[in-house]
Residue, then its C-alpha position, 0 to 999 in steps of 0.5 A: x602031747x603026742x610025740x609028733x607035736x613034740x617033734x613039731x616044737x622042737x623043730x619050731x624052737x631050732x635050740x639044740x641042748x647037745x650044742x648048748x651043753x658042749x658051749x657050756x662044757x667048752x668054756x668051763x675047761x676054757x676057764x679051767x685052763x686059764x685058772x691053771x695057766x695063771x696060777x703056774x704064772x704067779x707061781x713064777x713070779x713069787x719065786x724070781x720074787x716078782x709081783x703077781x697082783x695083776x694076774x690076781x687080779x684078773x683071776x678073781x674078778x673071774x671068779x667073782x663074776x662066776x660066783x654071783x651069776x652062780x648066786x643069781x640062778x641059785x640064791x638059795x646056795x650061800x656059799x656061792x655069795x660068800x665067794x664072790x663077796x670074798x674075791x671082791x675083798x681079794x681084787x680091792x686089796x690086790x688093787x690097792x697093792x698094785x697101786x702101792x708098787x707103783x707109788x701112787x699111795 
């Protein structure tokens, strides 16, 4: 291809991967920041002896969802599987631990 076609369907396609790379850089350090936010939160609560399972929660569903698209793009990576098979058992006991504060069971 000569570089003048290149330019033709780059410019026809109007997708710019430094504007895809920063979203994706964007919403890693996002998530990132969340992660930390919540950990320093359970952190606090286990020391006033308080219950963080609702923060778990909410953090391994994260990671669950972040671990079996990783699986889905990559299936040949078993360890992401195993992390998402892993936060689902953590957000099924956490939730059953919640429900049990509660007095529901």
């Amino acid at each position: 291809m000569k570089k003048e076609d290149i330019l033709k369907k780059a410019q026809i396609e109007q997708k710019d991967e430094r504007e895809e790379e920063i979203n994706t850089k964007a919403f890693r350090i996002g998530w990132i920041s969340v992660s930390v936010v919540m950990l320093l939160l359970i952190f606090l609560r286990s020391i006033f002896n308080e219950s963080a399972t609702d923060i778990l929660i909410i953090l391994m569903a994260q990671v669950a969802a972040a671990s079996f698209y990783q699986y889905s793009k990559m299936p040949d990576k078993k360890i992401y599987l195993v992390g998402g098979i892993v936060a689902i058992l953590a957000i099924i006991l956490s939730f059953a631990s919640l429900l049990s504060s509660y007095g529901v069971y």
